[in-house]
C-alpha positions as CSV (number, residue, x, y, z in Angstrom):
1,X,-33.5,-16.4,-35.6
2,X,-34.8,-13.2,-35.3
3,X,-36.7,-11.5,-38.2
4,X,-36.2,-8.2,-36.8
5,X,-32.8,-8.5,-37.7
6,X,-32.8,-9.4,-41.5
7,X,-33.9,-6.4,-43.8
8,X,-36.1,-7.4,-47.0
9,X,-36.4,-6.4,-50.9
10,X,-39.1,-5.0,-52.5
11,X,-40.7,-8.3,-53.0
12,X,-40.1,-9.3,-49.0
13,X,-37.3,-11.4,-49.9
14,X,-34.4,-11.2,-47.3
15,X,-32.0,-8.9,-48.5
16,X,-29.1,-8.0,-45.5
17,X,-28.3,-8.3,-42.4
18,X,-28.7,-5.8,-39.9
19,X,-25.2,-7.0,-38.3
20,X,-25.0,-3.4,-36.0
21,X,-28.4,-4.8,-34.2
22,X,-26.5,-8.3,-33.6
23,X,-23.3,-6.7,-31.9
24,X,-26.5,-4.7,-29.4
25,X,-28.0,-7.9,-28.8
26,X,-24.9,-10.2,-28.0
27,X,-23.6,-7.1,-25.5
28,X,-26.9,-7.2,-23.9
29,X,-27.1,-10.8,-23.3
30,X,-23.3,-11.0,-22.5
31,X,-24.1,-7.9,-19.6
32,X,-26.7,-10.0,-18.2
33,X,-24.8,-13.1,-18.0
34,X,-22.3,-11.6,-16.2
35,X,-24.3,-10.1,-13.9
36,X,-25.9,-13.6,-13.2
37,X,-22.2,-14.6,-12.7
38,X,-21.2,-11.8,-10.2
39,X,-24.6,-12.4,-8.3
40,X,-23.4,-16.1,-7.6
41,X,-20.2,-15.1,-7.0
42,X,-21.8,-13.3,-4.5
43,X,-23.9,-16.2,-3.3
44,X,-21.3,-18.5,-3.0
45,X,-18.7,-16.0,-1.1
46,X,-20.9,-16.3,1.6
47,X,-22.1,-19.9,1.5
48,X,-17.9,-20.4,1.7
49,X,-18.4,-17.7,4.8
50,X,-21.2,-19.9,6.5
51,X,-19.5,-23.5,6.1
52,X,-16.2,-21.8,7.1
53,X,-18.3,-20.7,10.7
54,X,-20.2,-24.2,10.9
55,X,-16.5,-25.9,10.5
56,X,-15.4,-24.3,13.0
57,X,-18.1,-24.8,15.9
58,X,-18.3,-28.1,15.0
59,X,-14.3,-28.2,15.5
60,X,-14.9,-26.8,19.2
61,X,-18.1,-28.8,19.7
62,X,-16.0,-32.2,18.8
63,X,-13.2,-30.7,20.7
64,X,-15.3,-30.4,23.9
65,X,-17.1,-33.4,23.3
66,X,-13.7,-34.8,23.5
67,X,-12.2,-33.4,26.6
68,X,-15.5,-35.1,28.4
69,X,-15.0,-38.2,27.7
70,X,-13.6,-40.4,30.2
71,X,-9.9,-41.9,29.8
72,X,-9.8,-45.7,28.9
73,X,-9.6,-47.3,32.0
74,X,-6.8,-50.3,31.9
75,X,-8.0,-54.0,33.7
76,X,-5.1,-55.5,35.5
77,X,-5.2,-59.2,34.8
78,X,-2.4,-60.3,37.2
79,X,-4.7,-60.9,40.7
């Protein structure tokens, strides 16, 4: 808990709660949470972007790959 937030008697004993410095402190930390969350939002729109291009060279790499290969060759058995 934070100290700064409690205000004290004449005798130091806690006395209230400064509940207007809470509602400060939880926007704060909710603003930088959601900037962590639109930062890997950000990060992972362009990973998607990157495994969406590397799908699809390794669709035209396997489709190549696939036009070289010889056709099966059938042995006659019947001479």
């Amino acid at each position: 808990m934070n100290l700064d937030l409690i205000t004290r008697d004449r005798d130091g004993k806690p006395c209230t709660m400064r509940y207007e410095v809470v509602n400060a402190m939880l926007l704060n930390e909710f603003l930088k949470q959601h900037r962590k969350v639109e930062e890997q939002e950000a990060i992972i729109a362009k990973q998607q972007k990157q495994i969406d291009t590397l799908t699809r060279g390794l669709q035209r790499v396997s489709n190549q790959i696939e036009l070289t290969k010889p056709a099966p060759q059938v042995a006659r058995n019947d001479q």
